[in-house]
C-alpha positions as CSV (number, residue, x, y, z in Angstrom):
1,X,-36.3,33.4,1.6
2,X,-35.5,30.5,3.1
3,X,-31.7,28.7,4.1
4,X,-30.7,25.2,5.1
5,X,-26.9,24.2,5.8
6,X,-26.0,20.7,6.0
7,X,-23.1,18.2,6.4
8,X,-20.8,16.0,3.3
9,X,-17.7,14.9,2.8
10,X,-15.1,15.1,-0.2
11,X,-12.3,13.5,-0.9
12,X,-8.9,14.9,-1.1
13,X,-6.0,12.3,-1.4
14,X,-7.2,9.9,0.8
15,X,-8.5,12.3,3.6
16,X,-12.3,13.6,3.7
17,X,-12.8,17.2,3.8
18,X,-15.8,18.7,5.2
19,X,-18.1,20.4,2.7
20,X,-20.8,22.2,4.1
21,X,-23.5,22.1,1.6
22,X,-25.8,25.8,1.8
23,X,-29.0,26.2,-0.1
24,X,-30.8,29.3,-0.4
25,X,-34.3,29.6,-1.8
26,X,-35.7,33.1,-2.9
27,X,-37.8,35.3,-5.1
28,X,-37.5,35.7,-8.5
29,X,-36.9,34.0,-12.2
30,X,-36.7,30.1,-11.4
31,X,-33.7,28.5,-11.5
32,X,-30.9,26.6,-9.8
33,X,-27.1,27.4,-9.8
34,X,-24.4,25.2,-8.0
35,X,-21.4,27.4,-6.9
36,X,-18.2,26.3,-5.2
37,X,-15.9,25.1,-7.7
38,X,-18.1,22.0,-8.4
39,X,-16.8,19.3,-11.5
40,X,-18.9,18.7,-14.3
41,X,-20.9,15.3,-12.0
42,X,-21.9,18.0,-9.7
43,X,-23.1,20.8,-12.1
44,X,-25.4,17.7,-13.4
45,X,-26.6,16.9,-10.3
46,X,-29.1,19.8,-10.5
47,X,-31.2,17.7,-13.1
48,X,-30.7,14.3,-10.8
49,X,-32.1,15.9,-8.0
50,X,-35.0,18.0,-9.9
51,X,-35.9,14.4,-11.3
52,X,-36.1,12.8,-7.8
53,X,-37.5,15.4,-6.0
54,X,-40.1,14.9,-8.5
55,X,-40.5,11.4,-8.3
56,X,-41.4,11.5,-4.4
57,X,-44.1,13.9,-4.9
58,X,-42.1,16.9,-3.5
59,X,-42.6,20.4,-4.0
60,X,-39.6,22.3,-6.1
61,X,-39.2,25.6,-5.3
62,X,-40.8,28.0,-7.6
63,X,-38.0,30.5,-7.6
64,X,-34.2,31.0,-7.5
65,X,-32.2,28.4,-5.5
66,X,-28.4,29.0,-4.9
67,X,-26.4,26.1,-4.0
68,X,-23.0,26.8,-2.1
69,X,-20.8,24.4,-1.5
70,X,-18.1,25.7,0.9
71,X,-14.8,26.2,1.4
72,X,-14.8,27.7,-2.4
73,X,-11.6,26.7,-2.8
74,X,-12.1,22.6,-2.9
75,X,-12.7,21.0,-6.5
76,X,-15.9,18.9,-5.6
77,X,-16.7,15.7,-7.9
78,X,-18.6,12.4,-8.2
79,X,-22.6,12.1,-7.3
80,X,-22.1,12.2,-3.8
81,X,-23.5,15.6,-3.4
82,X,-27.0,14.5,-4.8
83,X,-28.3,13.8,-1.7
84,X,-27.5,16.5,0.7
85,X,-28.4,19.4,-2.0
86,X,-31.9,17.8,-2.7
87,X,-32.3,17.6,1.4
88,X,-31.3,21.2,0.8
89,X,-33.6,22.3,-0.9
90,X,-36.2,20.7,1.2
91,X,-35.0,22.0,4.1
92,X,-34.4,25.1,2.4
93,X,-38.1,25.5,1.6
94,X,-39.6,24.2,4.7
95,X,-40.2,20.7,3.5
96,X,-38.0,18.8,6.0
97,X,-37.8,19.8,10.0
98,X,-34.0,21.5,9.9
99,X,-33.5,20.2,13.7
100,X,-32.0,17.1,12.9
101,X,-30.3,18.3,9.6
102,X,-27.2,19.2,11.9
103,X,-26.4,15.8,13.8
104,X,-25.7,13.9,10.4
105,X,-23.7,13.8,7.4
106,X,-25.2,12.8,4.2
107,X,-23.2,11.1,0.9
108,X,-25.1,9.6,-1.8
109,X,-25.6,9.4,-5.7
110,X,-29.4,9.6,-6.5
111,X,-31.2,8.2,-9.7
112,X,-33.9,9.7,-11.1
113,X,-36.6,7.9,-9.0
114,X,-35.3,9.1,-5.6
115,X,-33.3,5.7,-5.0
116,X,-29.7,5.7,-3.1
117,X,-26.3,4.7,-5.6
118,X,-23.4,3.7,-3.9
119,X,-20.5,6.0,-4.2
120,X,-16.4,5.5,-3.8
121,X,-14.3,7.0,-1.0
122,X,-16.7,6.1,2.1
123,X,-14.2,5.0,4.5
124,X,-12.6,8.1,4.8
125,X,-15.9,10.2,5.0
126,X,-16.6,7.0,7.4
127,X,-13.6,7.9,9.5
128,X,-14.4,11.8,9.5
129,X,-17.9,11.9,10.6
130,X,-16.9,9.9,13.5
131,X,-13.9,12.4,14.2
132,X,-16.6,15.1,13.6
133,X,-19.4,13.3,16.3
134,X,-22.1,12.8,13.6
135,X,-24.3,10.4,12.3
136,X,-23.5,9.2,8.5
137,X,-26.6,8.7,6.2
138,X,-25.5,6.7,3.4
139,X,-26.6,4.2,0.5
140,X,-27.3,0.9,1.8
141,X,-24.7,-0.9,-0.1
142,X,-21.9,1.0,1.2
143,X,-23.1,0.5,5.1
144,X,-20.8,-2.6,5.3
145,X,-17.8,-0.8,4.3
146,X,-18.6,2.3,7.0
147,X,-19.0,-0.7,9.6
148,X,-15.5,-1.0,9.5
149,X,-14.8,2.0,11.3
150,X,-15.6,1.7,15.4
151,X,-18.3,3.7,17.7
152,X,-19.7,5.2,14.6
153,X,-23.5,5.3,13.8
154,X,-24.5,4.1,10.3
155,X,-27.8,5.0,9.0
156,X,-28.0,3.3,5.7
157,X,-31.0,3.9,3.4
158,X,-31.9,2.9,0.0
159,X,-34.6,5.7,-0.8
160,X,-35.0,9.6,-0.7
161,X,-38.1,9.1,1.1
162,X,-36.7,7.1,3.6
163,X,-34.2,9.5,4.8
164,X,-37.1,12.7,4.5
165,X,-39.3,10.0,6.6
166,X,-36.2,9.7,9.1
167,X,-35.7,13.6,9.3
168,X,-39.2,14.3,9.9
169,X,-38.8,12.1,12.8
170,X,-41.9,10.3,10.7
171,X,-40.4,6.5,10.5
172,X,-36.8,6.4,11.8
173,X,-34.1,4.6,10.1
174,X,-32.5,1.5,11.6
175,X,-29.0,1.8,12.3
176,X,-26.5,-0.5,10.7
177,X,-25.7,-3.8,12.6
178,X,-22.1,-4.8,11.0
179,X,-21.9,-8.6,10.3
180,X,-19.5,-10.8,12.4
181,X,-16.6,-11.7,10.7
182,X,-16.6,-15.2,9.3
183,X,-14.3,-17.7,8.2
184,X,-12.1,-16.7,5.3
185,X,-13.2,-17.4,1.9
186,X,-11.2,-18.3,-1.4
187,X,-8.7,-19.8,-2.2
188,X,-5.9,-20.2,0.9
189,X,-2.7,-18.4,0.6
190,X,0.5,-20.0,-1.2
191,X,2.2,-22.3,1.4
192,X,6.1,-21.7,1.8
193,X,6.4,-26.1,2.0
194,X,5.6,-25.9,-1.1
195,X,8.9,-24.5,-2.7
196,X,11.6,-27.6,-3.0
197,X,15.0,-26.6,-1.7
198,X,16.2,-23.2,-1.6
199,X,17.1,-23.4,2.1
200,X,18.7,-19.6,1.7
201,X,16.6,-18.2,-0.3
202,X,13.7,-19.0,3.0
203,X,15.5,-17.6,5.7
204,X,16.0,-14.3,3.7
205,X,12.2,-14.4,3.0
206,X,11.8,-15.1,7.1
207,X,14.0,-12.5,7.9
208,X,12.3,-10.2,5.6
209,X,9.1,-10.5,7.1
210,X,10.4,-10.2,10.3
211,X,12.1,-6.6,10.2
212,X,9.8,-5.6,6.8
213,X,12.9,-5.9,5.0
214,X,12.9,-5.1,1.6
215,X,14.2,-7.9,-0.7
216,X,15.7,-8.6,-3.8
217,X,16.2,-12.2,-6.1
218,X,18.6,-12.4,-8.7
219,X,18.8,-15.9,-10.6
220,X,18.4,-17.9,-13.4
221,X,14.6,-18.5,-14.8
222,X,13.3,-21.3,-13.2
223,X,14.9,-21.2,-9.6
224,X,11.5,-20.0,-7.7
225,X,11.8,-16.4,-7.7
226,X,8.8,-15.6,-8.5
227,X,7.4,-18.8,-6.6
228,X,9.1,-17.5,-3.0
229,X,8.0,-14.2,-3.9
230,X,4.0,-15.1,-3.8
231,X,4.6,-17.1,-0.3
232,X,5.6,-14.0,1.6
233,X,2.0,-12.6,2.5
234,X,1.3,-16.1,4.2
235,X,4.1,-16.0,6.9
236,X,3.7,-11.4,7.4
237,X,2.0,-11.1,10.9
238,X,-2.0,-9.4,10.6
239,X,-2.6,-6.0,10.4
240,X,-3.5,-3.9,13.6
241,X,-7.1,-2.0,13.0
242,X,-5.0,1.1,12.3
243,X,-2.9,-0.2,9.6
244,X,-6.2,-2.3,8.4
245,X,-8.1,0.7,8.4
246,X,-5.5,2.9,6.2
247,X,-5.3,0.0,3.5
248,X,-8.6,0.0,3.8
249,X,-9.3,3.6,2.5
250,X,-6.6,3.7,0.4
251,X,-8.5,1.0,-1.6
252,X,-12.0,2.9,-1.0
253,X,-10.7,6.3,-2.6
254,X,-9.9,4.4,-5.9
255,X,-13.1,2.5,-6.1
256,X,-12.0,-1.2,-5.3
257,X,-14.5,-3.7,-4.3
258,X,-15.5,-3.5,-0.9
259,X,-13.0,-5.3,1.8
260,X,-14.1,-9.1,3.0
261,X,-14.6,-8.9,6.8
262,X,-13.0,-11.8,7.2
263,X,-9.9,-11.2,5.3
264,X,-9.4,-7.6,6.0
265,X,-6.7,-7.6,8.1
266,X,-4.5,-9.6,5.0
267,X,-1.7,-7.5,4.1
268,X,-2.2,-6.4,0.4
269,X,0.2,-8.1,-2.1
270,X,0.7,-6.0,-5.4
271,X,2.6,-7.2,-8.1
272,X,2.0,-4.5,-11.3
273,X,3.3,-5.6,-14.9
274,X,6.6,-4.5,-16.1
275,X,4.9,-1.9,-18.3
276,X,3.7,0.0,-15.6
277,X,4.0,3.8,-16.0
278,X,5.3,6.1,-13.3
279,X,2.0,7.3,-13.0
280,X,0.1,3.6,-12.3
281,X,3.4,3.1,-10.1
282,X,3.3,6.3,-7.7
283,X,-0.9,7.3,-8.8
284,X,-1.2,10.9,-10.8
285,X,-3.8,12.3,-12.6
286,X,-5.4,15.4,-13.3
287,X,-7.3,14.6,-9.9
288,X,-4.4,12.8,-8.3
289,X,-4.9,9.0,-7.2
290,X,-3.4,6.6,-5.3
291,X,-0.9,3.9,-7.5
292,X,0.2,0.7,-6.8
293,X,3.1,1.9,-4.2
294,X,-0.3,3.8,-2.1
295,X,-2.7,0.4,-2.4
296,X,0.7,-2.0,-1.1
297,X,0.8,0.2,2.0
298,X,1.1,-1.8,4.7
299,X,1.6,-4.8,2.9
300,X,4.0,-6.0,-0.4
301,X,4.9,-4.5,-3.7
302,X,6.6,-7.2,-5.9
303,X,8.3,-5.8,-8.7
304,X,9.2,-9.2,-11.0
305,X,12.0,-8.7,-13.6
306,X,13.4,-5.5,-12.3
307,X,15.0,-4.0,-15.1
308,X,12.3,-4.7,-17.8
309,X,10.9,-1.9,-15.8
310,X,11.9,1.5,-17.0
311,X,14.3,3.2,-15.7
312,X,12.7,6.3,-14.5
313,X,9.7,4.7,-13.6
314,X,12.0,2.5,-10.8
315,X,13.8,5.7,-9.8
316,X,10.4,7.0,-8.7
317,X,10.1,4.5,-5.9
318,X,13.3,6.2,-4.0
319,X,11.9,8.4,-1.6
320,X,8.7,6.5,-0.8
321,X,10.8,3.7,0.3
322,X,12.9,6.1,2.7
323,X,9.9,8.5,3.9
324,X,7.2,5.9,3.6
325,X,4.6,8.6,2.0
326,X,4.4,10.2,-2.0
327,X,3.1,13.7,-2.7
328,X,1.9,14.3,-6.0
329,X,1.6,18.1,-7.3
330,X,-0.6,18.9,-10.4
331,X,-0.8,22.9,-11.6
332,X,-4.3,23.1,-9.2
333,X,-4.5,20.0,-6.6
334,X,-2.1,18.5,-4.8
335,X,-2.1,15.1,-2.6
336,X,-0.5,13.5,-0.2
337,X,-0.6,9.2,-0.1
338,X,0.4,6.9,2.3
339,X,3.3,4.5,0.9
340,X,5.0,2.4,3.8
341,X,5.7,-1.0,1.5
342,X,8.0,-3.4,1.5
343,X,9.5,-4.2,-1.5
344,X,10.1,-7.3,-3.1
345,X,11.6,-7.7,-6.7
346,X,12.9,-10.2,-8.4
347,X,15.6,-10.2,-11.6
348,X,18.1,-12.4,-14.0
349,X,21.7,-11.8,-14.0
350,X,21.6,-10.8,-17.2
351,X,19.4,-10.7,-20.6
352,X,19.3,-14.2,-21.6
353,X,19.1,-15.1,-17.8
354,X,21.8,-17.8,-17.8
355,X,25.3,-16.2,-16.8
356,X,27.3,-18.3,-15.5
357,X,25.3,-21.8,-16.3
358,X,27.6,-24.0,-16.0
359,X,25.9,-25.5,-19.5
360,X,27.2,-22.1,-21.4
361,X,23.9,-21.5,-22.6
362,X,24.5,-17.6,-22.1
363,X,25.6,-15.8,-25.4
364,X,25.2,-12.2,-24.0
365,X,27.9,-9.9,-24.6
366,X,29.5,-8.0,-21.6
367,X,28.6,-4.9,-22.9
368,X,24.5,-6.2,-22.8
369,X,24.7,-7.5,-19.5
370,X,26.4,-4.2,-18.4
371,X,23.5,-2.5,-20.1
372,X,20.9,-4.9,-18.4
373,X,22.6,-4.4,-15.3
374,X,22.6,-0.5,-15.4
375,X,19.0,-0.4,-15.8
376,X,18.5,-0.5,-12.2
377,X,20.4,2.8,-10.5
378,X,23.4,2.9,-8.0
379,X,20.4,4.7,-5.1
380,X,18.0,2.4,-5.9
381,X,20.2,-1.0,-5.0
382,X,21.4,0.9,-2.3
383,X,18.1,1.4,-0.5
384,X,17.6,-2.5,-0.8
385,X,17.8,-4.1,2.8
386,X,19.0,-7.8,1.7
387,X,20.5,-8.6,-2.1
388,X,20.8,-12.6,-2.3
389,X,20.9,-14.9,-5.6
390,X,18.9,-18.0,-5.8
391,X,21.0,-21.0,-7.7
392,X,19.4,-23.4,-10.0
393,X,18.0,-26.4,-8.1
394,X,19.9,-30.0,-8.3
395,X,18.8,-33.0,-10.1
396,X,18.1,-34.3,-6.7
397,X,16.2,-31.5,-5.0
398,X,13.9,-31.4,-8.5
399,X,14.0,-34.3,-9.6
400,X,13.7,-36.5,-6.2
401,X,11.2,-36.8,-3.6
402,X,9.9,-33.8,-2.1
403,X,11.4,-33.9,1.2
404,X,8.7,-32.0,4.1
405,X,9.5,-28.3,5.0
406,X,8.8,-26.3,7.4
407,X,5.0,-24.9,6.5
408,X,3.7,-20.9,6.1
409,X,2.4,-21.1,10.2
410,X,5.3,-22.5,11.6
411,X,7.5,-19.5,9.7
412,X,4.9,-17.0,10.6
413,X,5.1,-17.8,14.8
414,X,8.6,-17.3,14.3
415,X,8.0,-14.0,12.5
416,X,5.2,-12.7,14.4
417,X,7.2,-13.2,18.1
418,X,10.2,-11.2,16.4
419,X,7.7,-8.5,14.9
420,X,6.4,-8.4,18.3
421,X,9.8,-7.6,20.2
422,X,10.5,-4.8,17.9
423,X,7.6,-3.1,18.0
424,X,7.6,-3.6,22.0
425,X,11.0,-2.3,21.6
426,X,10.8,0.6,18.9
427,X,6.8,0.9,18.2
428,X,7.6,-0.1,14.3
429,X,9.3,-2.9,12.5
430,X,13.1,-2.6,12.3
431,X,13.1,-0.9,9.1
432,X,12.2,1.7,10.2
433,X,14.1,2.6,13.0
434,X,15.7,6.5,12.6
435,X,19.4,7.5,13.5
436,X,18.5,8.0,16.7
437,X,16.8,4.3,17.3
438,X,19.6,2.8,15.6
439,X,21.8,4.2,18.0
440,X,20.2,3.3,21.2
441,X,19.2,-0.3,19.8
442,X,21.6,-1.5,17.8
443,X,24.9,-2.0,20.0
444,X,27.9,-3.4,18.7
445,X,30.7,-5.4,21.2
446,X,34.2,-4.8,19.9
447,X,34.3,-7.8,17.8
448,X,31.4,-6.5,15.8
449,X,32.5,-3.0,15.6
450,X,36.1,-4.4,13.9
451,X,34.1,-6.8,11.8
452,X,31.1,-3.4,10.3
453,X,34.6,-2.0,10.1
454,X,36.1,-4.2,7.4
455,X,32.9,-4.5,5.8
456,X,32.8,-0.8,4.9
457,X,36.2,-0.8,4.2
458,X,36.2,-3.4,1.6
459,X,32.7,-3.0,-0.2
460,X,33.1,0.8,-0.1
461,X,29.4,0.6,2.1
462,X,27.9,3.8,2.2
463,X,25.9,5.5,5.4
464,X,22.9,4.0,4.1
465,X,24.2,1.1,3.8
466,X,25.6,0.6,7.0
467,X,22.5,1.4,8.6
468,X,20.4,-1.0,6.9
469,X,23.2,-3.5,7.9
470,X,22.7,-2.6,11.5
471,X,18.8,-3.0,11.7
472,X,18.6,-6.3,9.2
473,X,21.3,-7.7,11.9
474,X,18.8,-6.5,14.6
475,X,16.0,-8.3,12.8
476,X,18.4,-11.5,12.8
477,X,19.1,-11.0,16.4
478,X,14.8,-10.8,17.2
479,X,14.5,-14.4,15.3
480,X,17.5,-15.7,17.1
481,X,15.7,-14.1,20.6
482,X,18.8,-12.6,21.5
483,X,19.1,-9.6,23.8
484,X,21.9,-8.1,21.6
485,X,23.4,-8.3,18.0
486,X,26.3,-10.8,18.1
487,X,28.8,-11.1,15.7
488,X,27.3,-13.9,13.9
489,X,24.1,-11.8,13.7
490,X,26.2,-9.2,12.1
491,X,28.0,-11.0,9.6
492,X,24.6,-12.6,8.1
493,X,23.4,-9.3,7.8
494,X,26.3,-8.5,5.4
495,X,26.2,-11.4,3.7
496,X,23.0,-10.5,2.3
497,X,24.8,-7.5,0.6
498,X,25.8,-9.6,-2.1
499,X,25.6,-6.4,-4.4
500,X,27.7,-3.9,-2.9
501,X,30.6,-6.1,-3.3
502,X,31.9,-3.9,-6.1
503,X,29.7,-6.0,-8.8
504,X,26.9,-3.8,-8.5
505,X,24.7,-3.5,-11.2
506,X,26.5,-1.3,-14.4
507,X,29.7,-1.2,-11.9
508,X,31.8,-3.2,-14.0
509,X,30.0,-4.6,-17.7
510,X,30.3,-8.1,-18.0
511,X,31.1,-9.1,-14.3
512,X,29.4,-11.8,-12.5
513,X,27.9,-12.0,-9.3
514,X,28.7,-14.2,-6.2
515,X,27.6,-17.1,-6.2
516,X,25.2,-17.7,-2.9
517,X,26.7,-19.9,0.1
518,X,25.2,-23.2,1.3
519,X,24.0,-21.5,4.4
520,X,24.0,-17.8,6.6
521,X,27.3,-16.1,6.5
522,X,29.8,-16.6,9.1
523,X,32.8,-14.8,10.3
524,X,35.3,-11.3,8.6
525,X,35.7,-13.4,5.9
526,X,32.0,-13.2,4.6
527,X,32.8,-9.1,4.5
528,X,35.6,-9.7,2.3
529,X,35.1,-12.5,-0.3
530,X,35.1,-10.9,-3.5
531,X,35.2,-13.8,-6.4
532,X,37.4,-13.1,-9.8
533,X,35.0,-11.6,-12.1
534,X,34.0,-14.1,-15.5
535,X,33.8,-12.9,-18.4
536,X,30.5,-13.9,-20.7
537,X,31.0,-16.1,-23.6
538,X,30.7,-13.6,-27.1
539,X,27.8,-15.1,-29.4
């Protein structure tokens, strides 16, 4: 009887459990059983292995071998197990020197003739084993994506025999030398001097990225919704290796291609169609997933035309963007995914997307835009940082020459010194600053207090509300490098609360929405202006 215990990984949300793989040799009938809840790729594994074992010219045990892959309790899937259990069995019948076994972990899919296939989830395992103080042996073309994780030794192979030879201490294998990051390649990101006129609609955007802000558009079609939208990733500051690294293996667990060193540290940018289930949104699945809300963490999730989404799909998004994390529960697994994103969407005031044109093109009904209007819930607009509209342009702003703008670096300086003060401040962005940070950073004088005062007063603000009003003025204060939140800070901030000014979505059917001011809001009266609802023209 014979017994050899070594070292894998599976995946469980985006974590990397340890499995310890046992294999047991002994008397008796021949054959091979796999216990420890393994899916239907690991049950199969017992002929990939039996065909590479063969292929290097090594001895398969004669008798029984009993393959336990522990704790019981964990669903094990994927190929990844091929290569520990056939270095298992070799241990397990004296074929390999078991001394070494114990200083690495092992992940690997093996084809028939003994080579190494690349497998999905790596980072994570990447990120264990150096929690755990081992060596990871793993397919060569998944060494580059381990290399992203620090003080971690990489032993990448592309053959069965070479990780026996390595073992048996016969030929050793060459650790992984990670390449130096280069120059990004591709296409460069959207420029913000690209986008004529719009001089609000920027600053929002700046302020935004600033404090993580989430955002929303509401125009006409045309206006550069969509165009402003795609420029935010160019002016967001980089990721730190931390957040890097958790994008990183959020995108590893679902199988994306492997990150480009030298653009790693780019904040993700998803924008998912308008058909989008809840599922795709939030991830699901039998074997639960990460979604689109998990692979924008850290980075953007643009929703454009908001209320062609469903409705329930769009109410799923409510407590990710307030606890920054979405736990899915299925009858036998459960899983926990990161989901800090900052949302940006995008919408027309109303079906046709021409209310209040000036040209009278709009023939909705009030009841259809109060319909249109409902889609999007009462919670959901309330969780929304900044609410702005963005007018048609002029004849002269698209028409004329395009005057120069400020370009994406200039913005991002800007952006980056503010993100800096608040997380020298707080240790996060202002978004996410708790009661308690709010509190001790967010001081009002008595002009301020008076003018948050009328503000709830008048557009009926709720705590949520008045919160988010606080840290965007914060934000605005960071860009302005102010030591404290003025009044002018504070009335911007509700300016860009365009929404709770009792025109809400499905508030009031038919009722139009502010129109936008040339510039930031200034003074009470930017609390209290409440324009005389239109009705639309009847087809």
């Amino acid at each position: 009887m014979g017994l050899s215990i070594l070292y894998s990984r599976a995946p469980y949300g985006i974590q990397a459990l340890e499995v310890i793989v046992e294999v047991q040799t002994a008397g008796g009938l021949p054959g091979l059983s796999i216990v420890g809840l393994p899916e239907m790729a690991v049950r199969e594994s017992k002929d990939r292995v039996r065909g590479a074992l063969r292929s290097g010219s090594f001895k398969f045990p004669d008798g029984r071998v009993t393959i336990n892959l522990a704790p019981a309790d964990l669903p094990k899937d994927g190929g990844r197990f091929d290569l520990p259990i056939a270095l298992g069995i070799l241990g397990a019948s004296g074929q390999l020197q078991p001394e070494a076994i114990a200083e690495h972990e092992f992940l690997g899919e093996l084809a028939l003739s003994g080579t190494l296939r690349p497998v999905s989830g790596v980072l994570p395992s990447a990120l264990a084993a150096r929690a755990a103080g081992r060596a990871l042996v793993l397919p060569v073309e998944n060494a580059d994506e381990a290399s992203l994780v620090r003080d971690l030794r990489i032993l990448p192979a592309r053959h069965l025999l070479d990780v026996c030879q390595h073992l048996n201490q016969i030929e050793a294998l060459s650790p992984h030398q990670p390449q130096p990051a280069s120059k990004p390649t591709g296409a460069p990101l959207p420029d913000l001097d690209e986008v004529r006129g719009q001089p609000q609609a920027k600053r929002a955007l700046e302020i935004a990225a600033a404090g993580a802000h989430s955002l929303l558009f509401v125009g006409p079609p045309g206006t550069g919704k969509s165009m402003l939208a795609s420029r935010l990733p160019g002016i967001l500051p980089p990721l730190s290796e931390e957040e890097a690294l958790e994008a990183a293996a959020v995108r590893s667990v679902v199988g994306r291609q492997q990150p480009d060193r030298s653009r790693w540290r780019e904040r993700p940018f998803r924008a998912p169609h308008h058909t989008a289930s809840g599922p795709a949104l939030v991830g699901g699945g039998s074997h639960p997933r990460p979604g689109e809300i998990s692979l924008a963490h850290h980075g953007v999730l643009f929703l454009d035309e908001l209320p062609e989404f469903d409705r329930r799909v769009l109410e799923v998004l409510r407590e990710p963007l307030e606890s920054g994390r979405i736990h899915i529960s299925r009858a036998a697994r459960q899983a926990e995914f990161p989901a800090r994103f900052q949302l940006l969407a995008a919408m027309n005031p109303c079906p046709c997307g021409y209310l209040g044109d000036p040209s009278g093109r709009c023939r909705c009904t009030a009841e259809q835009v109060g319909r249109y209007r409902a889609r999007i819930s009462g919670p959901l607009l309330d969780r929304i940082d900044m609410q702005l509209e963005v007018p048609r342009l002029s004849t002269a702003e698209l028409a004329g020459p395009r005057l120069p703008g400020e370009s994406s670096a200039a913005v991002r300086e800007r952006v980056c010194a503010a993100r800096a003060r608040a997380e020298a401040r707080s240790g996060a962005p202002n978004s996410q600053l708790q009661p308690a940070g709010i509190e001790q950073h967010c001081q009002l004088d008595d002009t301020s207090r008076a003018l948050i005062g009328t503000a709830i007063q008048r557009l009926a603000l709720s705590a949520r509300a008045y919160h988010r009003i606080l840290k965007l003025a914060l934000t605005i204060a960071d860009l302005d490098q102010s030591p404290a939140i003025t009044p002018a800070h504070l009335s911007e901030a509700i300016g860009y609360r365009r929404l709770d000014r009792g025109d809400a979505p499905g508030a009031t059917s038919g009722q139009r929405w502010s129109q936008p001011s040339t510039g930031p809001a200034t003074g009470p009266a930017s609390a209290s202006s409440n324009p005389k609802p239109q009705r639309p023209s009847r087809a």
